[in-house]
MMTF fields as JSON, N, C-alpha, C and O atoms, coordinates in Angstrom:
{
  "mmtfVersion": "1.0.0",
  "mmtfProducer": "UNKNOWN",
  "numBonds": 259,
  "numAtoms": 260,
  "numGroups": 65,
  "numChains": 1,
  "numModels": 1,
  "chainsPerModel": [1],
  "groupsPerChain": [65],
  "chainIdList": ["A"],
  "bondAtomList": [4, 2, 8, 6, 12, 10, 16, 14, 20, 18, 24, 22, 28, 26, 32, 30, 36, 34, 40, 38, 44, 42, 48, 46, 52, 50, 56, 54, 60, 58, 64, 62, 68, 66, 72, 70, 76, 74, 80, 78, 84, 82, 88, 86, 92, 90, 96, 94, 100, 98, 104, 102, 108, 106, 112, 110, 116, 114, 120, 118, 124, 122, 128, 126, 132, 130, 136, 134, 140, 138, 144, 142, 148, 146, 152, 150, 156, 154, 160, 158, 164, 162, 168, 166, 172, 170, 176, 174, 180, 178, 184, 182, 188, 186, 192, 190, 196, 194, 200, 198, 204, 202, 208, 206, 212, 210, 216, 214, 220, 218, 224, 222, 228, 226, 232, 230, 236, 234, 240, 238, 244, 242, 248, 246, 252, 250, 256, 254],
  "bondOrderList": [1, 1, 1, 1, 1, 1, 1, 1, 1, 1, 1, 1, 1, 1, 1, 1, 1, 1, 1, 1, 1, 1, 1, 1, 1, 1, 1, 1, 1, 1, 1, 1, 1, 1, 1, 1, 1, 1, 1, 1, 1, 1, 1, 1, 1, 1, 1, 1, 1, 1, 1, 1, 1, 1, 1, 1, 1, 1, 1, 1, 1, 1, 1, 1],
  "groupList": [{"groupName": "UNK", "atomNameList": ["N", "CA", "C", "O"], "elementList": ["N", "C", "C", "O"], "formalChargeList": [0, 0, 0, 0], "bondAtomList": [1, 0, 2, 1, 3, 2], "bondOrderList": [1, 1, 2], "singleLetterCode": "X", "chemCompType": "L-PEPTIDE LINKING"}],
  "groupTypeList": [0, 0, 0, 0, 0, 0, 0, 0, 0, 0, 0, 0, 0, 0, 0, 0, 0, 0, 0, 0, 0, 0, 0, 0, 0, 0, 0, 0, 0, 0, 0, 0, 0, 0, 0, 0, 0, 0, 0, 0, 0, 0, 0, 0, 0, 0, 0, 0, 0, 0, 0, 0, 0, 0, 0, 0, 0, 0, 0, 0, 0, 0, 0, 0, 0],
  "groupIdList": [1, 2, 3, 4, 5, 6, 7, 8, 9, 10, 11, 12, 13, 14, 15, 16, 17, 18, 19, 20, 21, 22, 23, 24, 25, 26, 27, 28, 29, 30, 31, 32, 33, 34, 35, 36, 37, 38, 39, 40, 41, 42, 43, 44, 45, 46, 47, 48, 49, 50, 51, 52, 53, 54, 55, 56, 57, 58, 59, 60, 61, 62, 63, 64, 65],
  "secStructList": [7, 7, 7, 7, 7, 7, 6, 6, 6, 7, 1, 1, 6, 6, 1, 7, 6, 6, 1, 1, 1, 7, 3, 3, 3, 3, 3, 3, 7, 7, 1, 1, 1, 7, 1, 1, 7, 7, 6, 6, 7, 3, 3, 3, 3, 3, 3, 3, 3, 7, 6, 6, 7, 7, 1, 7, 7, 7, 7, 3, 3, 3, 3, 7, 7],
  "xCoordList": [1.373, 0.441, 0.432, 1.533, -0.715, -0.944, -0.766, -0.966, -0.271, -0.58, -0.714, -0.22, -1.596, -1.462, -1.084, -1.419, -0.514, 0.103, -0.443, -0.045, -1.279, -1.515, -1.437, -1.086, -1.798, -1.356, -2.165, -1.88, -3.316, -3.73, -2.588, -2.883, -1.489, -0.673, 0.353, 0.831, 0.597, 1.705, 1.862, 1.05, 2.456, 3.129, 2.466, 1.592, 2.831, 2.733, 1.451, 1.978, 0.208, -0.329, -0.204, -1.119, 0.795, 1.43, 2.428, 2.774, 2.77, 3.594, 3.29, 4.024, 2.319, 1.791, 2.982, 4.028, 2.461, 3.234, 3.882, 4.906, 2.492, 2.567, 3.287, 3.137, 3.811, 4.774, 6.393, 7.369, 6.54, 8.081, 8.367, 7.616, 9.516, 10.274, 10.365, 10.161, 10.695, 10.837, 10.711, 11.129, 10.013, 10.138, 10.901, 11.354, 11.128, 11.781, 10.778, 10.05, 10.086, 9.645, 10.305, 11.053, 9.532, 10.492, 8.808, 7.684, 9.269, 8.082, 8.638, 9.864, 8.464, 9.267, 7.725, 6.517, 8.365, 7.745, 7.695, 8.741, 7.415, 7.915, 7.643, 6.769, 8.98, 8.397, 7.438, 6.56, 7.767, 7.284, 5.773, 4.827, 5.614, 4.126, 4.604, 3.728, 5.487, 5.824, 5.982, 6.343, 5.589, 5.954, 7.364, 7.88, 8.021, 9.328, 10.4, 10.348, 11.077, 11.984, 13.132, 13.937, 13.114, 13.764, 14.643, 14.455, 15.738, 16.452, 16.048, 15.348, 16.26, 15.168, 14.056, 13.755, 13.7, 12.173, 12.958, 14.098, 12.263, 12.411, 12.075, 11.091, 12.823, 12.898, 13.06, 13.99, 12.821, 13.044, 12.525, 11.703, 13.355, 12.665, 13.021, 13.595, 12.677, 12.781, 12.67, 12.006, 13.32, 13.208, 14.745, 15.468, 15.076, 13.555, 13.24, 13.879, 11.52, 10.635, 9.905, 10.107, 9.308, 8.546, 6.691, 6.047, 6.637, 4.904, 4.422, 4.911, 3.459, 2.456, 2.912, 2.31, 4.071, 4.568, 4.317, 4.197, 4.026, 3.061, 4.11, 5.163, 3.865, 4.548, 5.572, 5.963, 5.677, 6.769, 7.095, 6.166, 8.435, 8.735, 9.307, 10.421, 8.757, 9.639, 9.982, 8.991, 10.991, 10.921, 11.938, 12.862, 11.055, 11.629, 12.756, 12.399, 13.83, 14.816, 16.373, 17.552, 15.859, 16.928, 16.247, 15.095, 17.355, 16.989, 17.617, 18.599, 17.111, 17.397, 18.223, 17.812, 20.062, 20.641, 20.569, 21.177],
  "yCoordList": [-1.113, -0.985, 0.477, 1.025, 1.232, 2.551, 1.933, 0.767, 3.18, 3.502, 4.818, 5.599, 5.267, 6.506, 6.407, 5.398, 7.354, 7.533, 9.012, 10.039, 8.947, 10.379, 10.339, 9.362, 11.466, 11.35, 10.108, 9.592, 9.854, 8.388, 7.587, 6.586, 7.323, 6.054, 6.434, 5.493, 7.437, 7.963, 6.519, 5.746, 6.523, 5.551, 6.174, 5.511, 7.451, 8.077, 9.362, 10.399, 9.497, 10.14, 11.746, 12.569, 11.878, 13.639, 13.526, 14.693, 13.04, 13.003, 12.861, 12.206, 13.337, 13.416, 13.386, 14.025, 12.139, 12.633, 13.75, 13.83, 14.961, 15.924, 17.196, 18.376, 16.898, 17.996, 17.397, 18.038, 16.442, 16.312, 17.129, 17.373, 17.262, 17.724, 16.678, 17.013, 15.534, 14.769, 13.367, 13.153, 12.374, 10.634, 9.744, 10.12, 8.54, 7.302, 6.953, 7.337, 5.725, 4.9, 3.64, 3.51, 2.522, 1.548, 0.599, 1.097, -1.023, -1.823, -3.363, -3.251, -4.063, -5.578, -6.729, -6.619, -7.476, -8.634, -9.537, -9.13, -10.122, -10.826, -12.691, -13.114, -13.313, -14.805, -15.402, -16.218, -14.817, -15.928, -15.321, -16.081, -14.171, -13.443, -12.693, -11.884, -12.652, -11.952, -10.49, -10.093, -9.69, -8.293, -8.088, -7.052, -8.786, -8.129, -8.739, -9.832, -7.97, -8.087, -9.337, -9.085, -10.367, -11.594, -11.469, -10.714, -12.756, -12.973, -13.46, -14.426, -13.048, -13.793, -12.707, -12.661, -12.069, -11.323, -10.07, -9.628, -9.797, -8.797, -7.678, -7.436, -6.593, -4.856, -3.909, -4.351, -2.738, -1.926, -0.438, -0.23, 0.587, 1.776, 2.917, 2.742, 3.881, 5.193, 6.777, 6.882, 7.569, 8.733, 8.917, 7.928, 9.793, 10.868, 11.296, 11.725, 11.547, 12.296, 13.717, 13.907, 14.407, 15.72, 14.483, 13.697, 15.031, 14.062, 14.928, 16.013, 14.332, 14.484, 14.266, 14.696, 13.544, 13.593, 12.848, 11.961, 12.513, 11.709, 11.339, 11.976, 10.053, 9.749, 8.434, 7.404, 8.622, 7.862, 6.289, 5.681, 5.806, 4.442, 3.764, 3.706, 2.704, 1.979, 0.667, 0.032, 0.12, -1.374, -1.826, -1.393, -3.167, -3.976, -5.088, -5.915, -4.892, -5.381, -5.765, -5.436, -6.37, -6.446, -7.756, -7.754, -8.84, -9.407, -8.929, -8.188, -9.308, -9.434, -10.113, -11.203, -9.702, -10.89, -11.632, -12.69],
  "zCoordList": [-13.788, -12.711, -12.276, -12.224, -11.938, -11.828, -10.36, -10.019, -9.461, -7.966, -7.865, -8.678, -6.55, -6.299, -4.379, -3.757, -3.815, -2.424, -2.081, -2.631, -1.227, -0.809, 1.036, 1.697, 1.492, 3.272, 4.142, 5.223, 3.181, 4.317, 4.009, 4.662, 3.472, 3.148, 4.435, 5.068, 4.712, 6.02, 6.801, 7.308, 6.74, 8.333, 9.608, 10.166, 10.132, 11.069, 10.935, 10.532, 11.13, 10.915, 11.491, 11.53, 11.796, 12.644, 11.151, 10.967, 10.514, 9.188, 8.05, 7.311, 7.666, 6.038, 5.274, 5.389, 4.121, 2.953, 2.179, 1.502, 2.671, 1.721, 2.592, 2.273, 3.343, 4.304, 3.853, 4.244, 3.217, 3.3, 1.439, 0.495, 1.646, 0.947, -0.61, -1.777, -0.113, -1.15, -0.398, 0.74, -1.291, -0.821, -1.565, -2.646, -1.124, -1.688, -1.67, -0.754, -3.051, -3.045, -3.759, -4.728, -2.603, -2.486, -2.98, -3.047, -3.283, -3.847, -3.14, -3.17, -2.826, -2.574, -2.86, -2.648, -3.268, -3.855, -2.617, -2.111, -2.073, -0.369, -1.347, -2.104, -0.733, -1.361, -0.485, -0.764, 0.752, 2.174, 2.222, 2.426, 2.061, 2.167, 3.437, 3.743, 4.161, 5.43, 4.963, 3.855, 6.187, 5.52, 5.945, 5.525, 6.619, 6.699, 5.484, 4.92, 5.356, 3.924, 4.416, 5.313, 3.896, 4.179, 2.424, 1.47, 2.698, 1.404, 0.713, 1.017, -0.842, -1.671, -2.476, -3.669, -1.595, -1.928, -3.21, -3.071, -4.084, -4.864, -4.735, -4.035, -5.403, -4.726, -5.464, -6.138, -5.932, -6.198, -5.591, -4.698, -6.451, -5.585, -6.592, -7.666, -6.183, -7.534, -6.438, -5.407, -6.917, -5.983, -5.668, -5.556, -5.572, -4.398, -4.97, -5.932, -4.681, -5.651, -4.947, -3.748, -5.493, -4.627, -4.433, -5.129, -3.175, -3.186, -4.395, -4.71, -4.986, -6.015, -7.312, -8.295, -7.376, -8.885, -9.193, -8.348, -10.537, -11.351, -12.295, -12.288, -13.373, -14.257, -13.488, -14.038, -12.89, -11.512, -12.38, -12.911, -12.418, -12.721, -12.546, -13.067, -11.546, -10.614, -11.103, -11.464, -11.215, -11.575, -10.436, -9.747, -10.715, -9.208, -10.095, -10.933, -9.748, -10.566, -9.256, -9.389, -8.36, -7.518, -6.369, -5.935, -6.049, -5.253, -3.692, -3.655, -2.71, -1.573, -1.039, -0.639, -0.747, -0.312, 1.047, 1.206]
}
């Protein structure tokens, strides 16, 4: 699956993506459909990365205890 993350994805819009130094990206599978991370749901993450790096490969290979 291709994604791309640029500064509309910010959490906080005074915090662009593209001002930090480096990110974690993180992915979770949710079983319940809830967005908060419950036990169970699947996870992975990759980084830290510089924003704009391309190639990026995350696999979600971890459950939630």
């Amino acid at each position: 699956m291709d994604f791309a993350l640029d500064d509309g994805d910010a959490l906080m819009p005074a915090r662009p993506l593209s001002s930090a130094k480096s990110v974690q990206i993180e992915a979770r599978v949710s079983k319940s459909g809830d967005a908060k991370s419950m036990p169970g749901d699947l996870t992975g993450s990759a980084g830290p990365v510089k924003p704009g790096a391309k190639g990026l490969r995350l696999v979600i290979d971890k459950v939630v205890p």
